[in-house]
Each structure stands twice: as C-alpha cells, then as structure tokens.
N, CA, C and O atoms as a GROMACS GRO file, in nm:
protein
  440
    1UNK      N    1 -24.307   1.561  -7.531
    1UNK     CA    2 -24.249   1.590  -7.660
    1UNK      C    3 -24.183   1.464  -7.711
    1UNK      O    4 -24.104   1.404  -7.638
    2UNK      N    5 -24.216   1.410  -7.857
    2UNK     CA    6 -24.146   1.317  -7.912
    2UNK      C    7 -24.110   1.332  -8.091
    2UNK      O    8 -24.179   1.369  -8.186
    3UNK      N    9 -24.030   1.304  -8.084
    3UNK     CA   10 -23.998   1.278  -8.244
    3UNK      C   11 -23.940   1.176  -8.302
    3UNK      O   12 -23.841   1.136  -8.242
    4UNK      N   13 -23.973   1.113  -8.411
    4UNK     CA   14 -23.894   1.000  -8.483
    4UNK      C   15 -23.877   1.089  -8.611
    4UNK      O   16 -23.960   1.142  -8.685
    5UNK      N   17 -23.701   1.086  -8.611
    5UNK     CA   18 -23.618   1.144  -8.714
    5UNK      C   19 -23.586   0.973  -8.798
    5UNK      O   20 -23.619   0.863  -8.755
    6UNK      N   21 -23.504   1.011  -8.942
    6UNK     CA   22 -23.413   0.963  -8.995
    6UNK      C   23 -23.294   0.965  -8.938
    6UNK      O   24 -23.261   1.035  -8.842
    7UNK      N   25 -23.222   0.879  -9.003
    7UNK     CA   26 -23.057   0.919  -8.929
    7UNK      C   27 -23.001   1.050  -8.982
    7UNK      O   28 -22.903   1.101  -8.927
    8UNK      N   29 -23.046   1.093  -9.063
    8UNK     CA   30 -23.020   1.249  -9.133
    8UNK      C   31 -23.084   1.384  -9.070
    8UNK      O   32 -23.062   1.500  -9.105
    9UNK      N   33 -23.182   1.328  -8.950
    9UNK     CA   34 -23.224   1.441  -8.897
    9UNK      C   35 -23.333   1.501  -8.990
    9UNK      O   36 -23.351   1.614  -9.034
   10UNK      N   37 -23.383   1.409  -9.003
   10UNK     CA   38 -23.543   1.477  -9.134
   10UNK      C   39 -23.642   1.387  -9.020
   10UNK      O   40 -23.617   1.274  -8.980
   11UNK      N   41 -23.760   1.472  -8.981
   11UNK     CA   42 -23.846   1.460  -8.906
   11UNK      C   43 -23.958   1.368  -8.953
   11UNK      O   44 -24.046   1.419  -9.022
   12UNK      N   45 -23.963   1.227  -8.922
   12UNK     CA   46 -24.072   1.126  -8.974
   12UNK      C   47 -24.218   1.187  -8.896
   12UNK      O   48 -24.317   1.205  -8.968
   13UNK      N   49 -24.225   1.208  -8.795
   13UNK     CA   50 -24.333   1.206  -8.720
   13UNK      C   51 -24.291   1.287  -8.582
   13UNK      O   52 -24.180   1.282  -8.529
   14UNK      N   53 -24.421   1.373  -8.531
   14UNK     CA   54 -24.388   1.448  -8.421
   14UNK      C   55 -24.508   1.493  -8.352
   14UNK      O   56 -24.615   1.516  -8.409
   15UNK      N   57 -24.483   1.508  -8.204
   15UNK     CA   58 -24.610   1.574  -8.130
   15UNK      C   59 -24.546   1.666  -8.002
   15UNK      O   60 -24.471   1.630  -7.911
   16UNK      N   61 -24.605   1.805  -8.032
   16UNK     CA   62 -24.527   1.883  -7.933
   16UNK      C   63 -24.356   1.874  -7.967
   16UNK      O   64 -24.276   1.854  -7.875
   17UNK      N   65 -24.321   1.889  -8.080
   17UNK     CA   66 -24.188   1.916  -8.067
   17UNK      C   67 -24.147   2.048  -8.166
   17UNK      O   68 -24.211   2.075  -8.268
   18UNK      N   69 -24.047   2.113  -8.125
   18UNK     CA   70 -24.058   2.236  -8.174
   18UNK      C   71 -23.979   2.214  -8.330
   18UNK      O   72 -23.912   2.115  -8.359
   19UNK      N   73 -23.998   2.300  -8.394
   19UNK     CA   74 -23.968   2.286  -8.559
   19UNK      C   75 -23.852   2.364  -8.550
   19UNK      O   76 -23.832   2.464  -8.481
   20UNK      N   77 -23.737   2.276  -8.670
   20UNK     CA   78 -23.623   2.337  -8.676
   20UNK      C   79 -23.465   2.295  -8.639
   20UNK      O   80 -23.354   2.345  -8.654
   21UNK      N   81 -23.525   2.161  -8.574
   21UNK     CA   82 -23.420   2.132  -8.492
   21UNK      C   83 -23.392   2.004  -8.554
   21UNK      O   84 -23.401   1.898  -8.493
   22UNK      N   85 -23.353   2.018  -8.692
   22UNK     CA   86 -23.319   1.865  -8.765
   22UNK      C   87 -23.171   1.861  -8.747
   22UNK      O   88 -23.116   1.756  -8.713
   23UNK      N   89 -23.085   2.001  -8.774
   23UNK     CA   90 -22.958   2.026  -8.708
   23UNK      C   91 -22.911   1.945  -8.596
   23UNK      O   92 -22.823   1.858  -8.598
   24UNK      N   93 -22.979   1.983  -8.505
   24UNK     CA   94 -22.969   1.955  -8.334
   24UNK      C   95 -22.975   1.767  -8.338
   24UNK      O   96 -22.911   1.681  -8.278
   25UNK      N   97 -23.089   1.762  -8.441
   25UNK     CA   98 -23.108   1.577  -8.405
   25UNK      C   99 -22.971   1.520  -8.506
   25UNK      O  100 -22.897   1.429  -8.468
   26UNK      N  101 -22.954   1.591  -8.639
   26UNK     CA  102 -22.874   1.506  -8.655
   26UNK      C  103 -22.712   1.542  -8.631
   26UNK      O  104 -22.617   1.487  -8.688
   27UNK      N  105 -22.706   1.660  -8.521
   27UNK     CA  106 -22.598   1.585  -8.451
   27UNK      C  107 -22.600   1.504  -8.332
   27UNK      O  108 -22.502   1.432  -8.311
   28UNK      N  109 -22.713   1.503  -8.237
   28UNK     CA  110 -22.768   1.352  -8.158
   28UNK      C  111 -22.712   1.235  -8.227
   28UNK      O  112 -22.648   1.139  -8.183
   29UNK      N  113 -22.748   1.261  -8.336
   29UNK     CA  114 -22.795   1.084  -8.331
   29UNK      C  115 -22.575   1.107  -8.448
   29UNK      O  116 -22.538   1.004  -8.505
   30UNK      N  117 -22.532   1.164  -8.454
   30UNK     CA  118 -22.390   1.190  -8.509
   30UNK      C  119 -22.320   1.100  -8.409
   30UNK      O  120 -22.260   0.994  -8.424
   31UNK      N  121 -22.342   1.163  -8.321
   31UNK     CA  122 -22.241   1.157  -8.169
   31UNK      C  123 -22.276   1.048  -8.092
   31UNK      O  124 -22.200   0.991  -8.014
   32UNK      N  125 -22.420   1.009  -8.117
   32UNK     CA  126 -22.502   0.846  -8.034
   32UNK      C  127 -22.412   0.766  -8.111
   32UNK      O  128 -22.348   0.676  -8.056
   33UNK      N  129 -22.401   0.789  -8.223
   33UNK     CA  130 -22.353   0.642  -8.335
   33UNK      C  131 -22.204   0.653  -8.340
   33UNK      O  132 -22.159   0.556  -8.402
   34UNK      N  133 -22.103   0.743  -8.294
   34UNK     CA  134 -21.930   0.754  -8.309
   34UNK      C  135 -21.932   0.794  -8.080
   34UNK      O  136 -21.825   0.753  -8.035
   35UNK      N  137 -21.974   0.822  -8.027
   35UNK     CA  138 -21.935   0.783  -7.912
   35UNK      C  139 -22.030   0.888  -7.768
   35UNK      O  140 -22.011   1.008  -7.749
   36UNK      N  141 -22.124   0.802  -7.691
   36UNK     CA  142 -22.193   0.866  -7.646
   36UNK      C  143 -22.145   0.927  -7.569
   36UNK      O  144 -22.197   1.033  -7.535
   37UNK      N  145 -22.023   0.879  -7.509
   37UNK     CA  146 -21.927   0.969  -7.371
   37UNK      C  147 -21.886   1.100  -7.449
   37UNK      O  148 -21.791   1.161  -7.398
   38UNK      N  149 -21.946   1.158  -7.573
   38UNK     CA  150 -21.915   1.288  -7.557
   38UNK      C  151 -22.035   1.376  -7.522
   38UNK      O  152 -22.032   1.499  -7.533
   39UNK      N  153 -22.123   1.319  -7.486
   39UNK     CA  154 -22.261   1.410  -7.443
   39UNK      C  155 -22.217   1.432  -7.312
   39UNK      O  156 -22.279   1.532  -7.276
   40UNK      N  157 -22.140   1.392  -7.215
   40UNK     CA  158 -22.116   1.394  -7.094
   40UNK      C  159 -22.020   1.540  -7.088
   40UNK      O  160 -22.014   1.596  -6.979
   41UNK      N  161 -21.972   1.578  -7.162
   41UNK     CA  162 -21.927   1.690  -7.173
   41UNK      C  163 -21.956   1.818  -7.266
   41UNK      O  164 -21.900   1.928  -7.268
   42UNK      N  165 -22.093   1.753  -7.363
   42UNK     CA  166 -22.107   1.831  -7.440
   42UNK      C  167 -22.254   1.898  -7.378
   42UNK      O  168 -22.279   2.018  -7.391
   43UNK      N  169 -22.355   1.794  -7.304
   43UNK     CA  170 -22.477   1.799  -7.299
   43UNK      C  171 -22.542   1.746  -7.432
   43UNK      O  172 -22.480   1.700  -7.528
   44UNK      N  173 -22.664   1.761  -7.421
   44UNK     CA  174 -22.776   1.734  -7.551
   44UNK      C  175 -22.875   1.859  -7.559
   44UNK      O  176 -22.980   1.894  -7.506
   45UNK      N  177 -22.784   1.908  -7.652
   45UNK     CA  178 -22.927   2.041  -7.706
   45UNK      C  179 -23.061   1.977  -7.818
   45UNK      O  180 -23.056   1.911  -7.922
   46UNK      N  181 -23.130   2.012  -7.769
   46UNK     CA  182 -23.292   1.985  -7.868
   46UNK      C  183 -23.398   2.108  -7.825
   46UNK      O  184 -23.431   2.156  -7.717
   47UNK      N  185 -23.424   2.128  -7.927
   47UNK     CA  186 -23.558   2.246  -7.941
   47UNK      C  187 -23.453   2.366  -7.872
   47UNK      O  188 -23.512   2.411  -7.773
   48UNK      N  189 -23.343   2.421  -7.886
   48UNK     CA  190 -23.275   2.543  -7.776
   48UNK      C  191 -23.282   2.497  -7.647
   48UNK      O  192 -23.270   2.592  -7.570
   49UNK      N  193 -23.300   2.364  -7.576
   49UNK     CA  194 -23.268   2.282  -7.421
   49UNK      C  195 -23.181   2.220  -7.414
   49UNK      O  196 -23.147   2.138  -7.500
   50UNK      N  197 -23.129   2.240  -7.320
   50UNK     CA  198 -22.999   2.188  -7.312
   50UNK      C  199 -22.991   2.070  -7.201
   50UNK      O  200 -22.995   2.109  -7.084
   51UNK      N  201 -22.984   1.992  -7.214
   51UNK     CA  202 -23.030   1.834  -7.118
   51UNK      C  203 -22.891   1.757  -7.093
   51UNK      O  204 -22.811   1.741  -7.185
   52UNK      N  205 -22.869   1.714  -6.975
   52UNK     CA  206 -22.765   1.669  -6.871
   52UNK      C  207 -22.762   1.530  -6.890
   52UNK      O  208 -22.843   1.451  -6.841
   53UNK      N  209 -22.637   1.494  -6.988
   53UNK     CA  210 -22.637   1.307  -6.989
   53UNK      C  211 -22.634   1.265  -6.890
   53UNK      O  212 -22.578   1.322  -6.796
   54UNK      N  213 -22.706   1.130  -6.880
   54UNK     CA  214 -22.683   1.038  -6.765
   54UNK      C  215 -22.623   0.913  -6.850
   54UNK      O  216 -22.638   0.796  -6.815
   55UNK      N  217 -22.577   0.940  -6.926
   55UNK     CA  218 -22.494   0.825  -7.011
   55UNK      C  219 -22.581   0.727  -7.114
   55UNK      O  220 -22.673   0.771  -7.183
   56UNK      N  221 -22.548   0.622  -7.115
   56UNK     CA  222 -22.619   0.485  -7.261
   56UNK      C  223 -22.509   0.419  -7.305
   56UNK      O  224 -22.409   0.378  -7.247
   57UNK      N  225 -22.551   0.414  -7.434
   57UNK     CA  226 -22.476   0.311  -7.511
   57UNK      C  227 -22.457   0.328  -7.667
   57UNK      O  228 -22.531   0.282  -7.753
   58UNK      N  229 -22.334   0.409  -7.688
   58UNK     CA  230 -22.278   0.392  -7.799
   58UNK      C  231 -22.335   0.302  -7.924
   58UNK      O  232 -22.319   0.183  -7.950
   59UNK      N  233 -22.395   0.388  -7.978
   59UNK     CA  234 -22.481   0.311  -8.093
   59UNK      C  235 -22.619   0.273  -8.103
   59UNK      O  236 -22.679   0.223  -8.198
   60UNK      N  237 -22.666   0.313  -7.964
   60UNK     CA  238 -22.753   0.208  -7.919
   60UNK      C  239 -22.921   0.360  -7.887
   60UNK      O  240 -23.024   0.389  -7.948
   61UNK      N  241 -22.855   0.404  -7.768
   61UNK     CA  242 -22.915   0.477  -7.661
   61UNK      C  243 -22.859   0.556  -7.611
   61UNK      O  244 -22.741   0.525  -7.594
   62UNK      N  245 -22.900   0.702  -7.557
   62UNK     CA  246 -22.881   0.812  -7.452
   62UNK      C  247 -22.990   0.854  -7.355
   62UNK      O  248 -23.100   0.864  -7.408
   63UNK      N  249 -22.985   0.877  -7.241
   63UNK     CA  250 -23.079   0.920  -7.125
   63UNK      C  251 -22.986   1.074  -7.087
   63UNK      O  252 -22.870   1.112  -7.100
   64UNK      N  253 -23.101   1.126  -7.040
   64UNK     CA  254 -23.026   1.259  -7.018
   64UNK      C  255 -23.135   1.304  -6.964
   64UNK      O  256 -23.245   1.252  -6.984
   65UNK      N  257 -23.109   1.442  -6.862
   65UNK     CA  258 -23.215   1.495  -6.734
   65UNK      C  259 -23.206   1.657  -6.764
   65UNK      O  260 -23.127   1.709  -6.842
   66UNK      N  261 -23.284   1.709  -6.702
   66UNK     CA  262 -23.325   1.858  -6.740
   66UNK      C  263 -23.440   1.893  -6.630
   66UNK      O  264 -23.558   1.861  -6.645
   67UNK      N  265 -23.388   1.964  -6.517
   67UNK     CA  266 -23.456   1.952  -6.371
   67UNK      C  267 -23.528   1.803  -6.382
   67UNK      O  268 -23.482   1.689  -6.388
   68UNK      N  269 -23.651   1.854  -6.380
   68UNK     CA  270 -23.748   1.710  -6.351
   68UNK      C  271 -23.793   1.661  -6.442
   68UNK      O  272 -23.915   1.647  -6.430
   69UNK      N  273 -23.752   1.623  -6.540
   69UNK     CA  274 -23.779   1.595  -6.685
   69UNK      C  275 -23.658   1.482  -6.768
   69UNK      O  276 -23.540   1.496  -6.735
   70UNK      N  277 -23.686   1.402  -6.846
   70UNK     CA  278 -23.590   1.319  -6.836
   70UNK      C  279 -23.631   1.292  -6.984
   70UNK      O  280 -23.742   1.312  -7.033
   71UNK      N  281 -23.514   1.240  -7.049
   71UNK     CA  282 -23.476   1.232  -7.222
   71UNK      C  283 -23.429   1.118  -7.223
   71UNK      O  284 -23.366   1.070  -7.129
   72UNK      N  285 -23.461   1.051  -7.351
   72UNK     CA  286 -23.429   0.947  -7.394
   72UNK      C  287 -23.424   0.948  -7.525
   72UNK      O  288 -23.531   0.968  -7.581
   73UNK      N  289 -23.310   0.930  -7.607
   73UNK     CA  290 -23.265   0.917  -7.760
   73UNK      C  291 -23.256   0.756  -7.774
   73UNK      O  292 -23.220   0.677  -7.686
   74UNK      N  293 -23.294   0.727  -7.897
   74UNK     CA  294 -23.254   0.563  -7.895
   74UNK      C  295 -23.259   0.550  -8.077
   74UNK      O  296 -23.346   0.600  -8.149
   75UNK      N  297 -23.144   0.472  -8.120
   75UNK     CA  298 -23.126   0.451  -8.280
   75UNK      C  299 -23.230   0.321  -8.276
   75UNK      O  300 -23.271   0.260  -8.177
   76UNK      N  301 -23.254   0.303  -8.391
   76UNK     CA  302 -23.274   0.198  -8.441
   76UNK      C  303 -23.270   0.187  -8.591
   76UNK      O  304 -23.269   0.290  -8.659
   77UNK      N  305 -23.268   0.028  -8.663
   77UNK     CA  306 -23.225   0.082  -8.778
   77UNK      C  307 -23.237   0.167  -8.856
   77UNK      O  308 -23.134   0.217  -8.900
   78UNK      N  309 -23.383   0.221  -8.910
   78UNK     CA  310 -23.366   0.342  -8.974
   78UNK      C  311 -23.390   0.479  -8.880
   78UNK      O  312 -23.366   0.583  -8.942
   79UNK      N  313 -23.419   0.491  -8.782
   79UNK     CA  314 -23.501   0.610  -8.693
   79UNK      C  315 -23.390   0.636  -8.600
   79UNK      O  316 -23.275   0.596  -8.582
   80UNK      N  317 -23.506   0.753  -8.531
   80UNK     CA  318 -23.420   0.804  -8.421
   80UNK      C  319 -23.546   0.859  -8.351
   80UNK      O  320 -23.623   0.947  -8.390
   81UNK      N  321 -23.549   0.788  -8.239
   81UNK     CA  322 -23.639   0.838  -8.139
   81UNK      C  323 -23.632   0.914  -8.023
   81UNK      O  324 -23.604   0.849  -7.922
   82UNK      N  325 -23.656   1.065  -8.004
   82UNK     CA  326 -23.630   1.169  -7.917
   82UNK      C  327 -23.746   1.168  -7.811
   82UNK      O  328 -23.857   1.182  -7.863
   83UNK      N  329 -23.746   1.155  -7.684
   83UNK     CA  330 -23.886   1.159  -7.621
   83UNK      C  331 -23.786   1.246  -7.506
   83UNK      O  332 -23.664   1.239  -7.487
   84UNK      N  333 -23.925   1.353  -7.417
   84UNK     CA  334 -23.879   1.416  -7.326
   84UNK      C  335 -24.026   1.392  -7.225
   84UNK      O  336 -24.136   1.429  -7.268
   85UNK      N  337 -24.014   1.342  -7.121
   85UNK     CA  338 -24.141   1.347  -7.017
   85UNK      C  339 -24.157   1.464  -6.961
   85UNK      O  340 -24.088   1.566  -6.962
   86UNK      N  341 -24.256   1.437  -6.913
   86UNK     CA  342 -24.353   1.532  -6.858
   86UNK      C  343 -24.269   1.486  -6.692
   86UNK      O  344 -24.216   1.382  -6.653
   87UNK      N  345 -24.295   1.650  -6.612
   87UNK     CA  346 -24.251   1.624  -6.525
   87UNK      C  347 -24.306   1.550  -6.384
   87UNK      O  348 -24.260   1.543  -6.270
   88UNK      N  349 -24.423   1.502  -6.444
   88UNK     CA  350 -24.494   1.389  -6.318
   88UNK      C  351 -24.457   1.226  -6.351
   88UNK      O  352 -24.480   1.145  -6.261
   89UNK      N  353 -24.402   1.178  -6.475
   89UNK     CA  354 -24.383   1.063  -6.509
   89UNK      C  355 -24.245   1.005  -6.447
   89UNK      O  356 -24.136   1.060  -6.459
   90UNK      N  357 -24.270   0.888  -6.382
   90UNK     CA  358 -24.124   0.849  -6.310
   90UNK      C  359 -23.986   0.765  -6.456
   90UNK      O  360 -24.011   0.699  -6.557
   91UNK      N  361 -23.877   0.805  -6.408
   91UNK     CA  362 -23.770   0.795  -6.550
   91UNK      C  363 -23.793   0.626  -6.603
   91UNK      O  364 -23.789   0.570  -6.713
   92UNK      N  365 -23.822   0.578  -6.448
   92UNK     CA  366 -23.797   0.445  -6.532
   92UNK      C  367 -23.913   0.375  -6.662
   92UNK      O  368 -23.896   0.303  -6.760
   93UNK      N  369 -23.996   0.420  -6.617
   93UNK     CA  370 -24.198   0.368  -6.678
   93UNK      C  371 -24.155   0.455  -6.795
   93UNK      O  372 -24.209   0.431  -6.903
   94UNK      N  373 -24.075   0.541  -6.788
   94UNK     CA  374 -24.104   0.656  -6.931
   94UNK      C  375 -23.962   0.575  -7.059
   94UNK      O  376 -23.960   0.565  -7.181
   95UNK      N  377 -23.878   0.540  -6.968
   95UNK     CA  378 -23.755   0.485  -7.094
   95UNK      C  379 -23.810   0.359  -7.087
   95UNK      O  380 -23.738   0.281  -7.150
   96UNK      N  381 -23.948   0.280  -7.015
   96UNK     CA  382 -23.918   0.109  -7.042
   96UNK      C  383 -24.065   0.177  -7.185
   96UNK      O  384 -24.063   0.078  -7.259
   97UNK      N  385 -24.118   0.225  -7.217
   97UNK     CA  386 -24.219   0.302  -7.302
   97UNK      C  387 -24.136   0.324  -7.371
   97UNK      O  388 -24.123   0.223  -7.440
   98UNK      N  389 -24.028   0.436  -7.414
   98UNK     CA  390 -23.984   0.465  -7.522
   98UNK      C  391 -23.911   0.310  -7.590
   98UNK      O  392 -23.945   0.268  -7.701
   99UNK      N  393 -23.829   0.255  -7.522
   99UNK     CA  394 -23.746   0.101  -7.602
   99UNK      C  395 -23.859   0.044  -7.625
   99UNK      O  396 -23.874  -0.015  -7.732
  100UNK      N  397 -23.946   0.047  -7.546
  100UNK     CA  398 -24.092  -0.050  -7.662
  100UNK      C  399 -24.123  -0.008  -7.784
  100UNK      O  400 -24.153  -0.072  -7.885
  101UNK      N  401 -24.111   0.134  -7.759
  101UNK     CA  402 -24.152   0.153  -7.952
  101UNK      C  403 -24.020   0.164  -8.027
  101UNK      O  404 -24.024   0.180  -8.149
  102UNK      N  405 -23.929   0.160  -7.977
  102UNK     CA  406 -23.801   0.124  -8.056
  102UNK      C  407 -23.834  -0.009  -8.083
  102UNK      O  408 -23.878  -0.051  -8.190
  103UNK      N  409 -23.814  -0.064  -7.996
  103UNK     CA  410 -23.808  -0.240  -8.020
  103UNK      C  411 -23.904  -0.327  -8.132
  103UNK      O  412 -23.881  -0.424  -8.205
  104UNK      N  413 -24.046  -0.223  -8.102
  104UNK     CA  414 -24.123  -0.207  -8.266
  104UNK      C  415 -24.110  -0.229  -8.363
  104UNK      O  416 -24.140  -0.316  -8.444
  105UNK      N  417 -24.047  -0.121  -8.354
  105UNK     CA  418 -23.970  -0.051  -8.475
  105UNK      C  419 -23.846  -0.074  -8.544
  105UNK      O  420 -23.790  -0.020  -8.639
  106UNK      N  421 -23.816  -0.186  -8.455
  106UNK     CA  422 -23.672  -0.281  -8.515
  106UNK      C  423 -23.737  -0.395  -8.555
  106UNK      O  424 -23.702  -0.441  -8.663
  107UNK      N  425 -23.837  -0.461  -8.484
  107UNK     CA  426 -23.885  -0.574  -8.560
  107UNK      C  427 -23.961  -0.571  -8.689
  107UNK      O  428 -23.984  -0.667  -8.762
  108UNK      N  429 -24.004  -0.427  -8.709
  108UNK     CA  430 -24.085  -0.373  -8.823
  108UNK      C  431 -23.972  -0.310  -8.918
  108UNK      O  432 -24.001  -0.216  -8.993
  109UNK      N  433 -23.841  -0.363  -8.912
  109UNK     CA  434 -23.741  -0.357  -8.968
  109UNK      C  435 -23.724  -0.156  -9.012
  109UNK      O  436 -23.651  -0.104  -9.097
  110UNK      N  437 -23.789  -0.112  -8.949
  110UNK     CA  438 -23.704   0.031  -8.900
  110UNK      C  439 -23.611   0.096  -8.814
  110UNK      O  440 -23.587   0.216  -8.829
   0.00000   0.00000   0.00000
C-alpha cells in the first residue's frame, strides 16, 4: 500500500490504499511537521490501522511497525509519502526504496 498526499491530505496518487483517509493523512503529516515524538504515544492510524512508532524526524520522516509490516511516512516539499510493506520485505530495503522516491521528488522540486 502507498500513497502520495498533499500536505492537506488530498490524495495525488495511490495503489492498494483504502479511500477516505485524507483525515487520517492530514493529521500524519500535522504531527510529522509540529513534532514526531507524539506518534510515540499516539500511534499512526491510516486506512482504520493502527501502526506502532519506531520514531524519525520531526519534519522530515516517521517509521512505524504493525506485526510484520512496517510504515514509512516521509514529507517532502510538496507531498507526503505513506508506504506500508508487505510482510516478506525486510524494513531496511523497503525505507532505503521509499527515501528514493522522496529524494526524487525533492529534486523534481516536489
């Protein structure tokens, strides 16, 4: 499951992600951009799932787990990129994949 939102939580592009949840992203990406140490107590809800921070970077990035399945939020200037793996993909190969298409997507001045 992936999505690239706006910072407003309006859905640019999506595959396998459930509809409805512009709410849910744009308080993600609310709370990524004023302070990620509150996902550590809040969790990260997307699609009605509720996913277990493993922390990031304020402004930047969030990782977060859900049994065997692992999340990655990441801003960039205009977007917001939501990806959730599949549960055979190892965390690290799946977040050095998602910052590549961020990193894209910042040089493509999005």
């Amino acid at each position: 499951m992936v999505v690239i939102a706006g910072h407003d939580g309006s859905v640019w592009a999506e595959e396998n992600f459930a509809p409805g949840t512009q709410t849910e992203l744009k308080n993600i990406i609310d709370n990524l951009k004023k302070n990620v140490d509150e996902f550590s107590t809040t969790g990260i809800r997307v699609a009605g799932e509720k996913y277990f921070s493993l922390g990031g970077e304020t402004g930047k990035q969030v990782n977060a787990k859900k049994g065997q399945v692992f999340a990655v939020g990441v801003l960039t200037n205009q977007t917001f990129i939501f990806a959730v793996s599949k549960e055979d993909v190892p965390a690290g190969n799946f977040n050095v994949n998602v910052l590549k298409v961020a990193d894209y997507l910042i040089q493509n001045k999005y």
